[in-house]
C-alpha positions in Angstrom: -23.5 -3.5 -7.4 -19.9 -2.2 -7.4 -17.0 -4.1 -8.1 -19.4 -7.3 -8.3 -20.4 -5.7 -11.6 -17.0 -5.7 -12.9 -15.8 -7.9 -15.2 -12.5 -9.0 -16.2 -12.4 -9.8 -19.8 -9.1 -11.5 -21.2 -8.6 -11.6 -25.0 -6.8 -14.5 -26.6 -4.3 -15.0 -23.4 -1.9 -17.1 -24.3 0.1 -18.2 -20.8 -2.0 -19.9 -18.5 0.2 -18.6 -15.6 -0.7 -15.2 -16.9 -4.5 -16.2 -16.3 -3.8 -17.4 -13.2 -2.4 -14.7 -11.7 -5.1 -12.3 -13.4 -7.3 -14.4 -10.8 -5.1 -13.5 -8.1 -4.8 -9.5 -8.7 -8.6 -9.6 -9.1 -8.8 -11.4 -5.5 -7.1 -8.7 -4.1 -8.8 -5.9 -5.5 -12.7 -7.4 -4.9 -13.5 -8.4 -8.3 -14.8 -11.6 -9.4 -15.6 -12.4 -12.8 -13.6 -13.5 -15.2 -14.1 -13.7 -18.9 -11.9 -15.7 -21.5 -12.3 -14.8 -25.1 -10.8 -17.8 -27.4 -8.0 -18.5 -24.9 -5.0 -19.8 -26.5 -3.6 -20.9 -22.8 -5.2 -23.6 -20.4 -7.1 -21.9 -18.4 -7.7 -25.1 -16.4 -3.8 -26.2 -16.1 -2.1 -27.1 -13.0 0.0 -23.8 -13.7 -2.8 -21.6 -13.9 -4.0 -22.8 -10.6 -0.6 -22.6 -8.9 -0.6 -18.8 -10.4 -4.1 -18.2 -9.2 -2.9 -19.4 -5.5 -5.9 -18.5 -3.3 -7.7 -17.2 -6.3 -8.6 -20.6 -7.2 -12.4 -19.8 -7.2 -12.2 -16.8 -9.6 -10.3 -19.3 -12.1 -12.9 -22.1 -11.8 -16.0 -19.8 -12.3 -14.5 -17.9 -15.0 -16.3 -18.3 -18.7 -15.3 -18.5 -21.6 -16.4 -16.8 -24.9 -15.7 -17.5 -28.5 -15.6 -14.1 -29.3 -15.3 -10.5 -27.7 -18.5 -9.4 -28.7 -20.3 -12.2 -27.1 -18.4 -11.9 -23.8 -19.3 -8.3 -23.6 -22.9 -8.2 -24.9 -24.4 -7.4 -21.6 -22.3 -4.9 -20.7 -22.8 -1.0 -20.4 -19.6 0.5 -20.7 -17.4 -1.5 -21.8 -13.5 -0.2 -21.2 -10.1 -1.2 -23.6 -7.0 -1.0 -22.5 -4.2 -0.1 -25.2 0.0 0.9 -24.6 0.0 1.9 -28.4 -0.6 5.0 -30.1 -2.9 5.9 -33.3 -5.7 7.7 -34.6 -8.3 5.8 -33.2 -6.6 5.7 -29.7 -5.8 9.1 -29.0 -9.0 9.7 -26.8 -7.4 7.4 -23.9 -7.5 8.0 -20.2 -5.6 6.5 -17.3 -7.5 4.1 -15.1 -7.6 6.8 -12.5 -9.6 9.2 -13.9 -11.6 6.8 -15.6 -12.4 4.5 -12.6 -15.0 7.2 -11.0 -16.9 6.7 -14.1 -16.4 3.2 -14.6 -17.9 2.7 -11.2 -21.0 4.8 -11.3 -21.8 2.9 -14.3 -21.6 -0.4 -12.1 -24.5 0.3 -9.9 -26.8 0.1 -12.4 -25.5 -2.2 -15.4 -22.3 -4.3 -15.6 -19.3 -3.4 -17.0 -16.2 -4.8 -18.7 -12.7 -3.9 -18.6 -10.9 -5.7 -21.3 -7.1 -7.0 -21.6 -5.4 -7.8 -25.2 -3.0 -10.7 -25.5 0.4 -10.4 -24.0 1.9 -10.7 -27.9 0.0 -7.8 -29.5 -2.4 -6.1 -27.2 -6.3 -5.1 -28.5 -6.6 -5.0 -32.3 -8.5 -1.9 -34.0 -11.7 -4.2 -34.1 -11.6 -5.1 -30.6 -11.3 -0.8 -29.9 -14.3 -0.7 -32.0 -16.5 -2.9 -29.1 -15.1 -0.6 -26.5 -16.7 2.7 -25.2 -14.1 3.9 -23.0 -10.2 3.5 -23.7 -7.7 3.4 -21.2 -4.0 3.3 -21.2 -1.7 3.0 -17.8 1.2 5.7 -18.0 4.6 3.7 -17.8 7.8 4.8 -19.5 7.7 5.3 -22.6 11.4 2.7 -22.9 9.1 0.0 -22.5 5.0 0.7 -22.4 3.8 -2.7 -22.6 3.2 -4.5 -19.1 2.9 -8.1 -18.2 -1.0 -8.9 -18.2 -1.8 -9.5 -14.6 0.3 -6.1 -13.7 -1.9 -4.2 -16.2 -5.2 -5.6 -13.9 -3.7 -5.1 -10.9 -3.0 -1.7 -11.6 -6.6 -1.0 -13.0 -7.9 -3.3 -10.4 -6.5 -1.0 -7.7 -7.4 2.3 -8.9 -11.2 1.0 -9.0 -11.0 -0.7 -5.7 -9.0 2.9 -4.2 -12.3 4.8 -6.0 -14.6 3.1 -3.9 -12.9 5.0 -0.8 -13.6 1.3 1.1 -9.9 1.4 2.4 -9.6 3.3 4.8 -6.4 4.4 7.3 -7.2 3.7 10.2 -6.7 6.8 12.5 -3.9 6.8 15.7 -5.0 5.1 18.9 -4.3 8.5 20.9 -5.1 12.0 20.0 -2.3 14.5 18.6 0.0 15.4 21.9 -1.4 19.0 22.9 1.3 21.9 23.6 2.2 21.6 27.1 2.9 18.0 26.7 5.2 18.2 24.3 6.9 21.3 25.7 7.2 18.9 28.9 9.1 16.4 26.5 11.5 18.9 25.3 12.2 20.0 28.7 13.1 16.4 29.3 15.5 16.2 26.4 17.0 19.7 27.1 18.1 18.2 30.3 18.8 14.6 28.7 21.0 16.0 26.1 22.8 18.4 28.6 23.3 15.2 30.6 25.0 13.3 28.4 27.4 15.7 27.3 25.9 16.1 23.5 25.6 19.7 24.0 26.9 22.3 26.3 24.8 24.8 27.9 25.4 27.9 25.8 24.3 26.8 22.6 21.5 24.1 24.2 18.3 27.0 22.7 19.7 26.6 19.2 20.2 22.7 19.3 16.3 23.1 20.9 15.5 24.6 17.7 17.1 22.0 15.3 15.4 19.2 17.4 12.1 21.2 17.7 12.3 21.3 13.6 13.0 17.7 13.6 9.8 16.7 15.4 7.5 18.9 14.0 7.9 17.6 10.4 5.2 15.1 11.4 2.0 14.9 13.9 3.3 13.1 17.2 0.8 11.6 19.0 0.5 11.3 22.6 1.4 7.4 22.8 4.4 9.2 20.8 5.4 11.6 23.5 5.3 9.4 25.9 7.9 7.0 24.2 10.1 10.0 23.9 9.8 11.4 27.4 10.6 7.5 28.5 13.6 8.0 26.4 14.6 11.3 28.1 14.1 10.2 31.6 15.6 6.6 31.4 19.1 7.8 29.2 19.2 10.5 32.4 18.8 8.2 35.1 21.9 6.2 32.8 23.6 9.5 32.8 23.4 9.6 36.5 24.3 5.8 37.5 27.7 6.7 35.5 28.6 9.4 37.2 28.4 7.4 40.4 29.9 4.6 38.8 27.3 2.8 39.1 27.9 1.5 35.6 30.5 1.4 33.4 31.3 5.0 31.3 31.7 2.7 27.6 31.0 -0.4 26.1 27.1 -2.4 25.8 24.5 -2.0 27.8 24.0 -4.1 30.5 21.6 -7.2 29.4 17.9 -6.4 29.8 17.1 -9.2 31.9 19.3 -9.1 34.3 18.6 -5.2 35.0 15.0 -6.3 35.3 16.1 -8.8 38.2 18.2 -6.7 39.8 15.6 -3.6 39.9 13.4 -6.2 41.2 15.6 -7.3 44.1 17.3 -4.3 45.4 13.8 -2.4 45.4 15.2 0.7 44.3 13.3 0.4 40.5 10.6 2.7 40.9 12.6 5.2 42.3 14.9 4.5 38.8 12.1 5.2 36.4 10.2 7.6 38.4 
C-alpha cells in the first residue's frame, strides 16, 4: 500500500489555516488521509479551504476522532513527533532514518504519523500511544516549527524513501574526448582572436579554462553550445577587423542580422 497507508493524524489543531495547509503538504507528498483528534480549529472553514488550495479533497475526506487512541486504533506503527527533550523522549529519530521503516510497515498494515498542537506539541500520554518517536533537527534557537512545515518535512522524506522521484537523465550522452578537445581548439583560437590572451601564455590560460569545465559532466548538446560560441564570437572577431562592424558598443539587433544573412546570401558561409 505505500503512502496510501499513511495517515496524517493532527492532535487538538487549533488554526484552521494550519489544517488547511497540512492538506496541502500532504497533496504534494502523495498522502491522503487525514485524521483530526478533538480539533479546536474549523476544520470545515472557508480559511481552511483557502489554505488547503488544491488540497480541497484531502480536507473534505478527513475524519475526525474524539480521541488519539481511537484515531489510531488500526494502526501498526504508529510514529510521534516531539521538539522537546526528556526522559521518555530520548529514543527519537529524524524522519529520515525513520521513513525506511515507517514505509516497510505500510505494505502490510497502516500507519500513523502524528502532529501535537501548535501551543504545546504531544503530551507524555499521547508518547505513550506512539511506537516510534521522531523529532526534525532545526536549531536549537528556536525547535518548534509551524505544523504544516513539520508534515511537509516528514511528508517529503517518506515520499524521497520511496525512490519514485526520479532525475531524469541528460537528453545526449557525456561529450567523448575528441569532442571536447575539438571545443577547446575552438576557444584557443576564439580567445587568441579576441585579444583575451596572447599567444605565449594561451597553454596555461588552456589549463585554467580546462579546470573550469571539468568541474561538471558536459554533455554533448553542451559542447555543441560552446563550440557555437567559439565559432560565432570568431567569425565577430573577424567582421571587426574588416570593419565590417563596429570595434565597441551593442551588438547589432538580432533580427535584423537574421535579415541581412538572409539577403546577401553569405550566412552559411558565416556560421560554417
Amino acid at each position: 500500500m505505500g503512502l496510501n497507508n499513511i495517515r496524517v493524524v493532527l492532535v487538538n489543531p487549533l488554526y484552521a489555516s494550519n489544517v488547511g495547509a497540512v492538506c496541502r503538504a500532504m497533496k504534494n507528498m502523495g498522502l491522503a488521509d487525514l485524521a483530526l483528534v478533538a480539533p479546536r480549529a474549523d476544520a470545515g472553514s472557508a480559511d481552511a479551504q483557502m489554505w488547503a488550495c488544491h488540497a480541497t479533497n484531502i480536507l473534505k475526506r478527513r475524519r475526525e476522532f474524539a480521541t488519539l487512541a481511537a484515531a489510531v486504533a488500526d494502526c501498526g506503527l504508529v510514529a510521534g513527533t516531539t521538539a522537546r527533550a526528556g526522559l521518555y523522549r530520548g529514543h527519537v529519530r529524524t524522519p529520515r532514518a525513520w521513513a525506511p521503516r515507517l514505509l516497510a510497515a505500510s505494505r502490510s498494515a497502516r500507519v500513523a504519523l502524528v502532529f501535537g498542537p501548535e501551543d504545546s506539541g504531544l503530551t507524555n500520554a499521547d508518547l505513550a500511544l506512539c511506537t516510534q518517536l521522531v523529532r526534525i533537527p532545526s536549531s536549537p534557537r528556536y525547535a518548534s516549527l509551524n505544523l504544516s512545515h513539520a508534515v511537509m518535512v516528514c511528508g517529503y522524506e517518506l515520499y524521497a524513501a520511496t525512490g519514485r522521484f526520479k532525475i531524469p537523465p541528460e537528453r545526449t550522452p557525456e561529450a567523448p574526448s575528441a569532442m571536447r578537445e575539438q571545443m577547446f581548439r575552438m576557444w584557443r583560437a576564439m580567445l587568441l582572436a579576441i585579444g583575451f590572451m596572447e599567444a605565449p601564455k594561451a597553454g596555461h590560460m588552456m589549463l585554467g579554462l580546462r579546470r573550469i569545465f571539468s568541474r561538471g559532466p558536459l554533455s554533448e548538446n553542451d559542447v555543441r553550445i560552446l563550440i557555437g560560441i567559439a565559432r560565432q564570437t570568431q567569425w565577430c572577431a573577424a567582421q571587426m577587423r574588416q570593419g565590417a562592424l563596429p570595434a565597441a558598443g551593442p551588438a547589432p539587433d538580432r533580427a535584423a542580422s537574421g535579415a541581412r544573412r538572409r539577403t546577401d546570401g553569405k550566412g552559411g558561409s558565416r556560421h560554417g
